[in-house]
KESEFI-470633 format. One line per 10 residues: number of its first residue (from 1); for each residue x negated, z, y negated of N, C-alpha, C, CB. Coordinates in pm, whole numbers. Each point is the difference from the previous one (the first is absolute). Glycine has a CB too. Layout:
KESEFI-470633
NUM	X,Z,Y,X,Z,Y,X,Z,Y,X,Z,Y | ...
//
This chain:
KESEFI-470633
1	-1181,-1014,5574,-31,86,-114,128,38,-67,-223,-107,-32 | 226,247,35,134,37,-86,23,-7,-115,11,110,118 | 96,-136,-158,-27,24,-154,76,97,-76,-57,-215,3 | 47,272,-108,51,63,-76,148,-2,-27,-210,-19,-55 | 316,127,51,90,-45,-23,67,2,-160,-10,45,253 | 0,-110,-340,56,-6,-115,89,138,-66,-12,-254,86 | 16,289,-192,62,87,-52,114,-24,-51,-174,70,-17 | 258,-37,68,182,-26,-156,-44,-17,-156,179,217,128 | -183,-320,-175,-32,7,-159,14,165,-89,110,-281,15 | 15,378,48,7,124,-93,-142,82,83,327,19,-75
11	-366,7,191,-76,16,54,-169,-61,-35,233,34,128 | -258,-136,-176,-162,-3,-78,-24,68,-105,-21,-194,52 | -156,192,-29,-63,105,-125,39,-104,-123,-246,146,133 | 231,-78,-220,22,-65,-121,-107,-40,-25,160,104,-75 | -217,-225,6,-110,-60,-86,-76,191,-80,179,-343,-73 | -321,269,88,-51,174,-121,80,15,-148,-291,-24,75 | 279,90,-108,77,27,-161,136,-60,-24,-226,-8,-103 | 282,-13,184,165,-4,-12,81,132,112,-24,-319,-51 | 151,297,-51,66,131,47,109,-100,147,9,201,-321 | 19,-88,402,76,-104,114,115,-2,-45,-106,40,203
21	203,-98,-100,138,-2,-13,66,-8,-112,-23,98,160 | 165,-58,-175,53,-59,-129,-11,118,-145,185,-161,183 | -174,163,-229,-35,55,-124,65,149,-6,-14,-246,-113 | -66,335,54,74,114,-73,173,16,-52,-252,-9,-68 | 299,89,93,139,-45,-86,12,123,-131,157,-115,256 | -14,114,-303,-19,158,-102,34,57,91,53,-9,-235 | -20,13,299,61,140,91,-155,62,48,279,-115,127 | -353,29,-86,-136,73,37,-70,47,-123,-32,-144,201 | 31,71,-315,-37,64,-99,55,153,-9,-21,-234,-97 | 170,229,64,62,95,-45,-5,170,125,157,-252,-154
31	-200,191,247,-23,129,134,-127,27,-65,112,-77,268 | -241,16,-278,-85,8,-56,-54,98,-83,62,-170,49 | 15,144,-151,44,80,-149,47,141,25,87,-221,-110 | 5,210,218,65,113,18,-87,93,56,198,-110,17 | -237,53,29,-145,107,105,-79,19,-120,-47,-119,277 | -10,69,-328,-125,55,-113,60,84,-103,-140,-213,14 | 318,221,-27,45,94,-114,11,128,75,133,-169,-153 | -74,147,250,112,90,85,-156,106,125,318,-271,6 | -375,191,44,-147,77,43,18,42,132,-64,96,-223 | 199,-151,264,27,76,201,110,-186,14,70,456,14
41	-79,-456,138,84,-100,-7,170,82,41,-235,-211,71 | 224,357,-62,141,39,-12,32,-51,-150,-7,221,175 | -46,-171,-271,9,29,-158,78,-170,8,-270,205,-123 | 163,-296,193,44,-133,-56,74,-78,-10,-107,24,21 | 166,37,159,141,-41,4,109,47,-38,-81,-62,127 | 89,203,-197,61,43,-45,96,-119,-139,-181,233,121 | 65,-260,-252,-20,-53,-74,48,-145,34,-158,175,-63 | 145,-201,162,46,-158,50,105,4,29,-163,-74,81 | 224,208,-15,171,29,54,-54,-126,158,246,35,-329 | -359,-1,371,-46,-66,136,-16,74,151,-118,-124,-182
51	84,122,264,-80,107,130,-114,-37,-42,132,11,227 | -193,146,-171,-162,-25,7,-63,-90,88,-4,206,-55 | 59,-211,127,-65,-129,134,33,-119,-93,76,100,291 | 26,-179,-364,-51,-75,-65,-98,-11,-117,169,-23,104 | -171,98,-125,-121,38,-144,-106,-20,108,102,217,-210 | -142,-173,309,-137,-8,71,-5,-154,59,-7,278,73 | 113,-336,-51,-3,-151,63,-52,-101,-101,207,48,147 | -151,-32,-273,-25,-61,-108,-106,30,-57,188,-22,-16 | -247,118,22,-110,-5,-58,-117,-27,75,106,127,-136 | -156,-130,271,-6,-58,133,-23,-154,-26,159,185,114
61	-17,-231,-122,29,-140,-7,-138,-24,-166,362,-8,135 | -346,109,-231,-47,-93,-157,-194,36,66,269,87,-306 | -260,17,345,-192,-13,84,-4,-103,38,-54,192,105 | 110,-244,-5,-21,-94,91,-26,-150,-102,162,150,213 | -52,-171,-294,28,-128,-87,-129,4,-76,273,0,-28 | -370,156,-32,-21,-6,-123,-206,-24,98,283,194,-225 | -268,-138,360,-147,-2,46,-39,112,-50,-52,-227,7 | 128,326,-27,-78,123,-138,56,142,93,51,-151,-327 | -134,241,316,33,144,35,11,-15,-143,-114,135,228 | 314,-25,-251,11,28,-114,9,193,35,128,-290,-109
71	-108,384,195,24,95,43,-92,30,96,200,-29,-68 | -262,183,53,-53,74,153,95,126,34,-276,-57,-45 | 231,69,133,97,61,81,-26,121,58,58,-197,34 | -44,317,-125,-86,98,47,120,141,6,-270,-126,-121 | 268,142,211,64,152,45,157,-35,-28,-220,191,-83 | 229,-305,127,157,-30,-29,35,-48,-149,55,188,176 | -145,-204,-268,48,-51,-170,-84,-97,17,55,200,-174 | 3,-322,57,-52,-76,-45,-117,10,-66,183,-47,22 | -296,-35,-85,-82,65,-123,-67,-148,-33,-61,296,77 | 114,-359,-183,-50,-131,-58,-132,-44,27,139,46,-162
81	-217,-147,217,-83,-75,-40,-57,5,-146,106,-108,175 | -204,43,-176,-53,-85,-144,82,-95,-49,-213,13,65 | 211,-86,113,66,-119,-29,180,39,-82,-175,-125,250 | 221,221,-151,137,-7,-33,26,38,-217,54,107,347 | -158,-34,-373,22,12,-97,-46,-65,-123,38,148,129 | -71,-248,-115,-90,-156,-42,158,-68,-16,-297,-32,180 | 360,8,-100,134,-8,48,76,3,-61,-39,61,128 | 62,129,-133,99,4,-77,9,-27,-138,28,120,153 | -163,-81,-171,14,-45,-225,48,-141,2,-252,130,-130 | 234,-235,247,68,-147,-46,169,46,36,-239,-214,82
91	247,305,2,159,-43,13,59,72,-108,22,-31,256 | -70,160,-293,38,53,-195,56,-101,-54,-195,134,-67 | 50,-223,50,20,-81,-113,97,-93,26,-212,30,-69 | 252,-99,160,146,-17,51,105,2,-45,-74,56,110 | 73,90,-5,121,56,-39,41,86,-191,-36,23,320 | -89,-18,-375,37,17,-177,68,-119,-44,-212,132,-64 | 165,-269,126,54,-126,-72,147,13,15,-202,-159,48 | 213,197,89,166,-4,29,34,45,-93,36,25,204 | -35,126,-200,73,126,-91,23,-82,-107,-116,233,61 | -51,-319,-121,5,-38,-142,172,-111,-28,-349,8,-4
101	319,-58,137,129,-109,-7,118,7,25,-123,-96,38 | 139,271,14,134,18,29,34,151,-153,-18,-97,365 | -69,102,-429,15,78,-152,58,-113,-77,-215,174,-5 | 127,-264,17,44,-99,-132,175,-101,-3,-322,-34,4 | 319,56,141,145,-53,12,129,105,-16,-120,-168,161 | 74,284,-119,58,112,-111,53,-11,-109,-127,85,67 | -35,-132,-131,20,28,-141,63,-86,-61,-167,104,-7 | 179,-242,61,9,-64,-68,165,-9,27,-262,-90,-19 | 305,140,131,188,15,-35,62,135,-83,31,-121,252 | -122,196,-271,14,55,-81,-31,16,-112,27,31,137
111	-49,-175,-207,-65,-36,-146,-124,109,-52,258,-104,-70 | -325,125,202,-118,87,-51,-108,-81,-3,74,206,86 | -117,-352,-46,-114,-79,-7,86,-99,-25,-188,87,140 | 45,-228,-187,99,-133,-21,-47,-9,-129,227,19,146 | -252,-136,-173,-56,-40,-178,126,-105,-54,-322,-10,45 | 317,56,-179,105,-69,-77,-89,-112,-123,197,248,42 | -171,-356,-4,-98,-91,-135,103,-11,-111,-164,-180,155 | 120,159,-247,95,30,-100,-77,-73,-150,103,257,147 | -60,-388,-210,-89,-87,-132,105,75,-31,-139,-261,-13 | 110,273,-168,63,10,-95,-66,-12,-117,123,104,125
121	-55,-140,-272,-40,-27,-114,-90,142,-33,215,-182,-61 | -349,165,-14,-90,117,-28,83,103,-87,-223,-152,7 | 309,109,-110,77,92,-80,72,83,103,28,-155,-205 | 69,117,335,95,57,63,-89,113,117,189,-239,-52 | -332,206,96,-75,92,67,-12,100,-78,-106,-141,121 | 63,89,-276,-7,203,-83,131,39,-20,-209,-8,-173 | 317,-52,182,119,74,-101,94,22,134,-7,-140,-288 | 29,56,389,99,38,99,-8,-3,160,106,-70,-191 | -230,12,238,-23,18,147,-58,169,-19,-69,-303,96 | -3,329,-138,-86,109,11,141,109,34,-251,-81,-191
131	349,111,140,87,87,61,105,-1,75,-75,51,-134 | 48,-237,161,56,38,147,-69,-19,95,175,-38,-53 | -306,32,10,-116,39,135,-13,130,17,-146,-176,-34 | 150,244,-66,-39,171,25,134,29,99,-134,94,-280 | 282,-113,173,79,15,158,18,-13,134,41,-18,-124 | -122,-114,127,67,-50,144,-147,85,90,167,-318,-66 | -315,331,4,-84,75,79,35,135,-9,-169,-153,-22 | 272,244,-44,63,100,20,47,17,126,35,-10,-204 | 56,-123,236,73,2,124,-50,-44,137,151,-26,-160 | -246,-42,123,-104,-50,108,-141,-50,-56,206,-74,138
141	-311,263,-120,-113,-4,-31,-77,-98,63,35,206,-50 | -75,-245,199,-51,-86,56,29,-112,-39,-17,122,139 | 58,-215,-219,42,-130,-11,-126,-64,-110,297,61,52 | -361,-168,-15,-34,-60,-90,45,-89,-80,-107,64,105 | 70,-77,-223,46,-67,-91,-84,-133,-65,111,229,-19 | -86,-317,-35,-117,-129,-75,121,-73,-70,-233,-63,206 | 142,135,-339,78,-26,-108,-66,-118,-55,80,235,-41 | -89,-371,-9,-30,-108,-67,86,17,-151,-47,-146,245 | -50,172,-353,44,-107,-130,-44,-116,6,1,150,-142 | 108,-215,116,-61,-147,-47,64,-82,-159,-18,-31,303
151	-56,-40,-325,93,-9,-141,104,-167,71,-248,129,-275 | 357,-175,204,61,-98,17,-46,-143,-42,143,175,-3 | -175,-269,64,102,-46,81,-84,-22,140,160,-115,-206 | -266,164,204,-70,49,156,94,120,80,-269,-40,-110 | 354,116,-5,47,84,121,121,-8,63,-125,128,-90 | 194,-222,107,105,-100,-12,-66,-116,118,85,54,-297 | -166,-49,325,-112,-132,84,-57,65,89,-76,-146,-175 | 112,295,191,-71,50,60,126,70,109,-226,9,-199 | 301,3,132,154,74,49,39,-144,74,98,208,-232 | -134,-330,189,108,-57,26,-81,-74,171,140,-39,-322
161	-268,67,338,-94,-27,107,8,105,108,-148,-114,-163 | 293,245,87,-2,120,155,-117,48,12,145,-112,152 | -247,164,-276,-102,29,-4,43,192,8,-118,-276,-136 | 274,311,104,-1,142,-25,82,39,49,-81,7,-159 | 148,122,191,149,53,32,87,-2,-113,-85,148,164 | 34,-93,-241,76,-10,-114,-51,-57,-205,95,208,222 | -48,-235,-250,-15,-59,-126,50,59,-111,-4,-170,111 | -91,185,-229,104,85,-129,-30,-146,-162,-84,393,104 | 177,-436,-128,-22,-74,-70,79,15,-160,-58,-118,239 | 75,66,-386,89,-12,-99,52,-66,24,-69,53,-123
171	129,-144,217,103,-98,-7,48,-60,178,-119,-71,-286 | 215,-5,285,64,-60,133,-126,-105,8,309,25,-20 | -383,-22,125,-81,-138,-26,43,-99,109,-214,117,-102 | 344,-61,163,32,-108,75,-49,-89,105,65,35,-168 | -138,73,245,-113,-91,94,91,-18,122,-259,108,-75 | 256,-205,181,22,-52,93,-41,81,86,5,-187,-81 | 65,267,196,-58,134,79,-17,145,-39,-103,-169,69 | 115,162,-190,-32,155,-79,122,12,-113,-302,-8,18 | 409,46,25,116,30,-107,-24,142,-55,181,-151,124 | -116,137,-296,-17,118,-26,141,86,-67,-260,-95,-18
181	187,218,9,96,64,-62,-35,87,-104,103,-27,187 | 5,45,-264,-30,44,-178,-16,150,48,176,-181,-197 | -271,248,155,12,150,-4,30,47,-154,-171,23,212 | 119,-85,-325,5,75,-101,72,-85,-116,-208,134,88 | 212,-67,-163,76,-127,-130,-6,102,-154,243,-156,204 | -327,138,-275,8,80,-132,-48,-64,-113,-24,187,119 | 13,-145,-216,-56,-90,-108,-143,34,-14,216,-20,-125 | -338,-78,67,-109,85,-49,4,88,-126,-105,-170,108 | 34,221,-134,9,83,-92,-135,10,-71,184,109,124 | -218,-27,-258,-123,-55,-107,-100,164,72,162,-170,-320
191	-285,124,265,-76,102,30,-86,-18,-128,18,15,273 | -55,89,-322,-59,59,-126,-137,109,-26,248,-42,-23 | -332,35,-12,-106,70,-2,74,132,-41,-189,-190,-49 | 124,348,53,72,116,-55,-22,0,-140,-20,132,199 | 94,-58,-300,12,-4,-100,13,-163,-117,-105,249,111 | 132,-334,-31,38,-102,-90,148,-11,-108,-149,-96,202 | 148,54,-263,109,50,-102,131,-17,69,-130,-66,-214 | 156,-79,313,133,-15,79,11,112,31,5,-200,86 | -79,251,30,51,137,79,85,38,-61,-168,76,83 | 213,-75,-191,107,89,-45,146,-83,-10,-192,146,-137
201	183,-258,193,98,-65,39,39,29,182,-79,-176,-226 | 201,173,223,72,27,123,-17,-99,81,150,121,-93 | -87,-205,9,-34,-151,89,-62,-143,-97,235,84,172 | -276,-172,-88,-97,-76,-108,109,-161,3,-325,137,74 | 360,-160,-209,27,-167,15,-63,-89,-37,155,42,-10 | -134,-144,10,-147,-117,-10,-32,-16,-138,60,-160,199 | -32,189,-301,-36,36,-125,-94,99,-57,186,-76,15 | -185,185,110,-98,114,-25,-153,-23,38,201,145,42 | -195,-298,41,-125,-30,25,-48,-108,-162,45,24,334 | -24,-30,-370,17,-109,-107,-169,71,-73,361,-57,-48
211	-441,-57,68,-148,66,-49,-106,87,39,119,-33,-121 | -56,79,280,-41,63,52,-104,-35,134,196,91,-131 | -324,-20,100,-81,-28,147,95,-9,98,-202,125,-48 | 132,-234,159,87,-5,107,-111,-50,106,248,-47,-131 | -202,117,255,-86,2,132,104,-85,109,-141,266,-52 | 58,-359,84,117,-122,71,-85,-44,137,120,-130,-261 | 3,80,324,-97,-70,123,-8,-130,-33,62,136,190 | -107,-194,-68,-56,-155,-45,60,-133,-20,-141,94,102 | 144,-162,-168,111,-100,11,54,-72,111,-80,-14,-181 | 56,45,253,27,-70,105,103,81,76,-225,-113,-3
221	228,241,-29,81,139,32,173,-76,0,-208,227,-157 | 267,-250,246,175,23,-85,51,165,-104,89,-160,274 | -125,207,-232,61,115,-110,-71,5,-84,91,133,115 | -248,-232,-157,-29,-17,-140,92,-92,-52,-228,50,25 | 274,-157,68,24,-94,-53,192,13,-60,-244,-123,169 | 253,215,-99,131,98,-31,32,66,-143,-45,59,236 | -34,10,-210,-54,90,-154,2,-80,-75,-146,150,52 | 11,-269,-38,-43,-54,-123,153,-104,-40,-323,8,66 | 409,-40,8,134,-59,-20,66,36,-101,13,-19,196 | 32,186,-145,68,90,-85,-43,48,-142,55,54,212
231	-152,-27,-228,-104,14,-139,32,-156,-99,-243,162,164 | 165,-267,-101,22,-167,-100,151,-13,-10,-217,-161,104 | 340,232,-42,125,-39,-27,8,106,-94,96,-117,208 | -126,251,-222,12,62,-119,-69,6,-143,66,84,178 | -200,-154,-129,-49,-79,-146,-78,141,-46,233,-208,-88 | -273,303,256,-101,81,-34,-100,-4,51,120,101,-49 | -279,-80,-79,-115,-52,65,-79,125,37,-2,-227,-128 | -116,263,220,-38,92,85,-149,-98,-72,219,113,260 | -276,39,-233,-162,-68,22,-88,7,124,-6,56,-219 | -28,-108,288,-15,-1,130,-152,71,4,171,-224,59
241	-184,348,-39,-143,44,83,-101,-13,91,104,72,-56 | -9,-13,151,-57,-56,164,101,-105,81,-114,255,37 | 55,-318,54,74,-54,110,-79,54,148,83,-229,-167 | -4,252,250,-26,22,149,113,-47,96,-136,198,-70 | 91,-153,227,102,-40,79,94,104,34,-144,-160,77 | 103,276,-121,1,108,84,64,108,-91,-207,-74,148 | 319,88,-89,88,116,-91,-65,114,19,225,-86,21 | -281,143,33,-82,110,73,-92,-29,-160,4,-9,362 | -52,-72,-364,-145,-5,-54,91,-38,-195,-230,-138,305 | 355,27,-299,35,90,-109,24,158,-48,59,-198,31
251	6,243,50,1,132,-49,-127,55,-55,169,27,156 | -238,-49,-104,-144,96,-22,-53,-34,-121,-71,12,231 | 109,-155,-259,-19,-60,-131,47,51,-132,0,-163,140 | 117,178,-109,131,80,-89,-56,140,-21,224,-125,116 | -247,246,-12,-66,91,-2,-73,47,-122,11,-67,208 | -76,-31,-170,-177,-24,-72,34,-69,-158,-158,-86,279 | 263,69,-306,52,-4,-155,-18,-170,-31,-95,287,-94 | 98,-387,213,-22,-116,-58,95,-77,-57,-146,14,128 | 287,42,-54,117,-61,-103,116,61,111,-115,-276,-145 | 231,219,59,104,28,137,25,-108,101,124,140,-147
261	15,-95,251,-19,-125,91,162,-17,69,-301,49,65 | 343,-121,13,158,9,55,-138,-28,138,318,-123,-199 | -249,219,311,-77,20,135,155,63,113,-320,86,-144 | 301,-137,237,88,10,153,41,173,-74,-173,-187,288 | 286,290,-193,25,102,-37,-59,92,115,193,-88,-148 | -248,47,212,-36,102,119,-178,17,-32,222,-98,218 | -273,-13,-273,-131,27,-19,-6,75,-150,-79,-214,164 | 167,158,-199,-9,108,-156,51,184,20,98,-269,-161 | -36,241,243,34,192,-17,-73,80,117,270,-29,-93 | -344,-69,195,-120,71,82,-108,4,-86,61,-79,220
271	-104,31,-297,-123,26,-62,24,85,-152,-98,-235,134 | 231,220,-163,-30,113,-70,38,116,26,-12,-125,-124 | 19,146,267,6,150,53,-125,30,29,213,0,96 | -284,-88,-103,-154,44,50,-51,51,-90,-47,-149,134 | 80,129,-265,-115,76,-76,89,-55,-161,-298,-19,204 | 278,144,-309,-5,-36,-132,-28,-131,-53,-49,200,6 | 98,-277,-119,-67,-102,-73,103,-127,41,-276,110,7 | 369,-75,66,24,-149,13,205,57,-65,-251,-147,293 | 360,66,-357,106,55,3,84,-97,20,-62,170,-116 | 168,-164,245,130,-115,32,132,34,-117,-59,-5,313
281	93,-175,-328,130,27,-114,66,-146,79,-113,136,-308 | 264,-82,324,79,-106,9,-38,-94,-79,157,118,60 | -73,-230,-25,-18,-116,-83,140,-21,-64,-192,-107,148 | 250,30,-234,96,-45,-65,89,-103,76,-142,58,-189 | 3,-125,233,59,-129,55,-15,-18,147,-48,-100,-214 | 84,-21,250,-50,43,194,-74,-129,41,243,151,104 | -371,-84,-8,-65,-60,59,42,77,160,-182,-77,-229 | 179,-95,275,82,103,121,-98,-42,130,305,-10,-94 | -326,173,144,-133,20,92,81,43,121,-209,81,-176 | 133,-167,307,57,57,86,-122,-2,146,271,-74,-136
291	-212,124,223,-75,0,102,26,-36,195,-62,156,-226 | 72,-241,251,4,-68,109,-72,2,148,53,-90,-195 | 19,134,310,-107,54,116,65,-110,107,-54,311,-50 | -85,-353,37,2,-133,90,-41,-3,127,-34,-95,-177 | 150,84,302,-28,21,136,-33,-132,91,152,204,-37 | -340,-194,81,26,-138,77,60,19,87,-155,-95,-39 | 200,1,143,68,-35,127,-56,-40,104,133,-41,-115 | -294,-19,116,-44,-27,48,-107,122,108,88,-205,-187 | -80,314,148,-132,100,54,101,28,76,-194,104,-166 | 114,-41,249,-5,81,131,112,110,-26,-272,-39,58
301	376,19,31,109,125,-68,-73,173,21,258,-180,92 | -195,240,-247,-148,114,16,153,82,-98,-394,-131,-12 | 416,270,142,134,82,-78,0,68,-121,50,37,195 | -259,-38,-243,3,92,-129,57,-45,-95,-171,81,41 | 200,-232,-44,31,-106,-146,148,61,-4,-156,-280,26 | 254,305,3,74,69,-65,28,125,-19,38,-156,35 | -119,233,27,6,148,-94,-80,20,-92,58,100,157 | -185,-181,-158,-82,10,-153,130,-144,-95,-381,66,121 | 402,-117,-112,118,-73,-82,78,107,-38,13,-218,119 | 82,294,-31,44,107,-84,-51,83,-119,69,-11,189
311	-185,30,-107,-60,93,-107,17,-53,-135,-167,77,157 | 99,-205,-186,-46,-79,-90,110,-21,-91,-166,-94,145 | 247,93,-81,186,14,-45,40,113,-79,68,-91,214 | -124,187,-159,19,176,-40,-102,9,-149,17,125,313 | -127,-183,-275,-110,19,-91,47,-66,-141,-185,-4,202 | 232,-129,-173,29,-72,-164,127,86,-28,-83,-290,19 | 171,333,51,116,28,-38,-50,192,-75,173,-217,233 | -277,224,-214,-69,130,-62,19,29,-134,-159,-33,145
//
């Protein structure tokens, strides 16, 4: 009895519902593609910079791999299947991801994508990030931005955990990994409801508060505790109105006629460009305000942190 003679392993049927031999590659993809854009397999090889006899081998070869008529064959042209065009919407979607992944690496050497994290004190988001965010999305619209206020000494704990790219703080806080540097240095200065009788002083010395409403932050504040220094050494008393945390939210206080106040200089002359009712006056004496941009060391090196640092540079120096 004879028997059968065995097949070469590349030579057996394949199991039902598996594809044979070794896998698809891109190159079969990409002949593929070319045929369903291009619509002749001259067109396709054109586009490939290939021969047409290989465009027909390869695509030959991806039938064979795929078990699928992707082409009929009529009067010498190609003309898609169902199948082939079932097909192609997956290889689209594909090939969009690519594009998507070869745009974004574009963009991103050309500082056109890429997010910048960025804590800072709530006073310094209204009075001095805001224009050098408008700049730097001047220069690169695509870029996102995440801006954090936080108040201190969480934002200092938060910088110091490499939680941000960059940091805007009142002072050196000296963290381990995140050194900083001074951007600004000025004195504070008084802010006054409109028409109060000072206004007609140029500049205010600590005597002119002497009896006067006063809008303060909280004791726990150092530049209350500043103020309130300078005042008990001059043996002048204030009557205290409001307390808050929030120079932002003094001002509005002041505004609103509840007393006067000594507030940072960048939040005092942004808000009273915003609108009537509020008026800035030197001070006599000095409270000395400054502002500090604190770089961790720890993140992911990211090239926007020093051209928005510039900016930020440009901006206080405004």
């Amino acid at each position: 009895m004879s028997s059968t003679p065995s097949l070469p392993p590349q030579a057996r049927p394949s199991p039902p519902g598996t594809l044979p031999g070794p896998s698809i590659s891109h190159r079969h993809v990409e002949v593929f593609r070319a045929l369903m854009v291009a619509g002749s397999v001259t067109a396709a090889a054109q586009r490939l910079f290939t021969s047409q006899p290989t465009v027909s081998r390869e695509l030959a070869r991806l039938e064979h791999l795929l078990q699928l008529s992707l082409f009929e064959r009529r009067q010498g042209r190609l003309h898609p299947t169902a199948a082939a065009f079932a097909l192609y919407d997956e290889v689209e979607r594909s090939y969009a991801g690519l594009e998507r992944i070869k745009d974004t690496a574009t963009r991103l050497r050309q500082f056109r994508q890429g997010q910048l994290a960025i804590a800072t004190l709530p006073a310094l988001a209204h009075a001095l990030l805001p224009g050098a965010c408008a700049a730097f999305r001047e220069r690169h619209p695509e870029l996102s931005l995440s801006v954090a206020p936080i108040e201190s000494p969480a934002l200092e704990d938060r910088l110091a955990a490499q939680a941000f790219d960059l940091g805007l703080t009142e002072h050196d806080p000296g963290l381990p990994g995140a050194p900083a540097q001074r951007l600004l240095a000025q004195d504070e200065v008084a802010v006054l409801p409109a028409g109060h009788p000072l206004t007609r002083h140029r500049r205010l010395g600590l005597t002119h508060f002497q009896g006067q409403a006063f809008v303060s932050f909280h004791p726990r504040d150092r530049y209350r505790q500043q103020i309130d220094a300078l005042f008990a050494a001059a043996g002048v008393e204030r009557r205290l109105a409001v307390e808050t945390d929030s120079a932002v939210a003094v001002c509005a206080m002041v505004r609103h006629g509840l007393g006067l106040a000594i507030v940072n200089p960048l939040t005092a002359r942004a808000l009273a460009a915003e609108g009537p009712g509020l008026v800035v006056r030197p001070l006599a004496f000095s409270v000395p305000f400054e502002v500090w941009l604190v770089r961790p060391q720890g993140r992911p090196a990211n090239p926007l942190v020093d051209a928005f640092a510039a900016l930020l540079a440009a901006q206080a120096l405004a």
